[in-house]
C-alpha positions in Angstrom: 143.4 233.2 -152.8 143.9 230.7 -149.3 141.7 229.5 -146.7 141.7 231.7 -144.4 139.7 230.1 -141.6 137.5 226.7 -141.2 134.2 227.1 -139.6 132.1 224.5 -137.9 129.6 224.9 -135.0 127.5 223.1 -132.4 124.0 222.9 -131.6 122.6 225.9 -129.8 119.7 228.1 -128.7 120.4 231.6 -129.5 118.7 234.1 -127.2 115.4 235.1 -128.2 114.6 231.7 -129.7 113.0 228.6 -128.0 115.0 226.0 -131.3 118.5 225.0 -131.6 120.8 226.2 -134.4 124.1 225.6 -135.8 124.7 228.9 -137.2 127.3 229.5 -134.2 130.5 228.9 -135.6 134.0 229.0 -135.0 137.4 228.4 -136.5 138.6 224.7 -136.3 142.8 224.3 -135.9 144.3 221.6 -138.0 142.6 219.6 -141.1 138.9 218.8 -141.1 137.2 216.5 -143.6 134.9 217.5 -146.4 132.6 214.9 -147.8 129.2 215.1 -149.5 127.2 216.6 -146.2 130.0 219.3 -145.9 132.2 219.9 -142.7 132.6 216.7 -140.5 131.1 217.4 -137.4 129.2 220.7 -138.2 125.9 220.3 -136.5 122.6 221.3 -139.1 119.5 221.7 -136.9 117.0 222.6 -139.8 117.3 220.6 -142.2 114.7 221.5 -144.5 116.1 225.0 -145.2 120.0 224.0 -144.2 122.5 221.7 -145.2 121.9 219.0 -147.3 124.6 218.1 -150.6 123.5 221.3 -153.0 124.1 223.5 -149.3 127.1 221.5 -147.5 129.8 224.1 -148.1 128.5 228.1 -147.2 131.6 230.3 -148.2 132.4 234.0 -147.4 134.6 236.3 -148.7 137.4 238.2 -146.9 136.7 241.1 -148.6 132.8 241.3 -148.3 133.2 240.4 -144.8 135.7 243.0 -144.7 133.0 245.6 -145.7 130.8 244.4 -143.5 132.6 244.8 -140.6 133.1 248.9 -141.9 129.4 248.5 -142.2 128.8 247.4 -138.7 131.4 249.1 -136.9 132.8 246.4 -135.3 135.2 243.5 -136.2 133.8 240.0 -137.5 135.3 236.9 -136.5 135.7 234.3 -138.8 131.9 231.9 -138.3 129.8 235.6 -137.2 127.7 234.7 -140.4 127.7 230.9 -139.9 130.2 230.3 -142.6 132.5 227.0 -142.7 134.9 228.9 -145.2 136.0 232.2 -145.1 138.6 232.6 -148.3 140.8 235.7 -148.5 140.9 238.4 -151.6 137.0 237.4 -152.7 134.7 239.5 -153.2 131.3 238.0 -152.8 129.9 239.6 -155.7 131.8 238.5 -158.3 130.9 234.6 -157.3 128.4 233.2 -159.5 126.3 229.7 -159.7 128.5 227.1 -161.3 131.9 228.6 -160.3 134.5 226.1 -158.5 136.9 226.4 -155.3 139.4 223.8 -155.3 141.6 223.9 -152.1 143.7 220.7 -152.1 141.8 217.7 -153.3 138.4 219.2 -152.4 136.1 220.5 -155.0 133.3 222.8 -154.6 130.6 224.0 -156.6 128.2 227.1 -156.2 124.7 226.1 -155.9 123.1 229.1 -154.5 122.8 232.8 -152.2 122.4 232.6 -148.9 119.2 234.4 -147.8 119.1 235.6 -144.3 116.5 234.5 -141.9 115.6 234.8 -138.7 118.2 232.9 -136.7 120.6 235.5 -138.9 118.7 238.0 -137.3 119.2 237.0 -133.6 122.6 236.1 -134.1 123.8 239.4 -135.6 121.4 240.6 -132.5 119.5 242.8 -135.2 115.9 242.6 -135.6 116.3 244.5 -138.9 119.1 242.2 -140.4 117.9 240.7 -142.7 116.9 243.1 -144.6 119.4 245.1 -144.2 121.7 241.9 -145.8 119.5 242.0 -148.9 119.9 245.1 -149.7 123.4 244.9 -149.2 123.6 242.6 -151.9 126.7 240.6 -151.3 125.4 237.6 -150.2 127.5 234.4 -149.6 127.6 231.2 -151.3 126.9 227.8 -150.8 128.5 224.7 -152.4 128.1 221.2 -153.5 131.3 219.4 -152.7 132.3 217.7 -156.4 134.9 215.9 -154.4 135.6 215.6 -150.7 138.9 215.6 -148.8 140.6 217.4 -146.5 140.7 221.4 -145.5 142.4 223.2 -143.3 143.6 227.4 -143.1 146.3 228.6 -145.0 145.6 226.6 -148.0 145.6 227.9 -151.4 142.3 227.8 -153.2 142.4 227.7 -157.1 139.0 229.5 -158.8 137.6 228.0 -161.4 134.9 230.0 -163.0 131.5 229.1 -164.9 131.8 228.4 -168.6 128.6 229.7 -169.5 126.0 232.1 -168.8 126.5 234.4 -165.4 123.9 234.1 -162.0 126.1 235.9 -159.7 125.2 236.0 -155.7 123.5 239.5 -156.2 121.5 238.5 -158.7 120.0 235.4 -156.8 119.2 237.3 -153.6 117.8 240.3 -155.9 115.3 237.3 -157.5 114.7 235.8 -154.4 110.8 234.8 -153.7 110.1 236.8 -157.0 108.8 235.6 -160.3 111.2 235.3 -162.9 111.0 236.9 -166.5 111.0 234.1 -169.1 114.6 235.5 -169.8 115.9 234.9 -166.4 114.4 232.1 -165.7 116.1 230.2 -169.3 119.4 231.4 -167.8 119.3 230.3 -164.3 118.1 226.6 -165.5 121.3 226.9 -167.6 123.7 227.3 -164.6 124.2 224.2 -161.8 121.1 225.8 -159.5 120.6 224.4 -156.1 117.9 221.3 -156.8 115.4 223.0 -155.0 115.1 226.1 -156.8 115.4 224.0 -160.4 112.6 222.1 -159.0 110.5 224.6 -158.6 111.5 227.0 -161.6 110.5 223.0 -163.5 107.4 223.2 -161.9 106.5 226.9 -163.1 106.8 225.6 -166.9 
């Protein structure tokens, strides 16, 4: 696997909506830094449901986005989704919670599935998106950045997978806003969740 593009965006107002977003994004030439925030100088406008050091990296993969733009009809750009990586030869569905990217002296770790909202929807210019992303079920990922550095396309990225129980992307989206059987819930407090979501599976004891 490589890097095949890095993503950051600035602050805009999408049409249809009266807030600003980040979710615009496009490739960035040359090295960027990484550090605990994610891309340096990618702007985060809601920052109680974006950003923040369990969401600071959002990856997607060049395959799912390949099947996506089959889906669509259209080609996809690397940042359409909002995404700061996009790494070749992955498959979204076969990342789970816990696996690692390392591309040079960065680390990343999977926290969580990205769950489409509304600025998703108005971006992809589909009032029907998001649910039509869920049922897809190939979410992307977001990251915690283990160790910061320096990106930049056309690196290779080494895969480290989870040494332990298996919360893939589909599964998180699938459980997403739904109560968890005792069984699930033991095995998603196993993996390295996003803090939020731990917190509140804690608070459901």
């Amino acid at each position: 696997m490589k890097v095949l593009a890095v993503c950051r965006g600035d602050a805009e107002t999408l049409a249809g909506l009266k807030y600003k977003s980040g979710i615009n994004k496009a490739p960035v030439g040359g090295p960027v830094m990484v550090d605990a925030e994610g891309i340096v100088g990618d702007r985060i406008c809601n920052r109680r449901h974006h950003g923040g050091v369990d969401q600071a990296i959002y990856i997607e993969g060049s395959l799912t986005l390949d099947w996506w733009a089959e889906e669509l009809g259209r080609p996809l750009p690397a940042g359409t989704f909002g995404e700061n990586l996009v790494i070749d030869d992955l498959d979204n569905r076969d990342v789970a919670v816990g696996d690692r990217f390392v591309v040079g002296d960065v680390v990343l770790e999977v926290t969580s599935a990205r769950i489409p909202c509304a600025t998703f929807a108005a971006k992809m210019g589909d009032s029907k998106f998001v649910r039509r992303y869920t049922l897809a079920a190939r979410p992307g990922a977001y990251c915690r950045v283990i160790r910061g550095g320096m990106v930049e396309a056309g690196l290779p990225v080494g895969y480290q997978p989870f040494d332990g129980q298996k919360v893939t992307m589909p599964d998180m989206i699938a459980t997403f806003g739904k109560t968890l059987s005792p069984e699930d819930r033991t095995r998603y407090l196993a993996v390295p969740i996003h803090h939020k979501l731990r917190s509140a599976l804690d608070m459901r004891s």
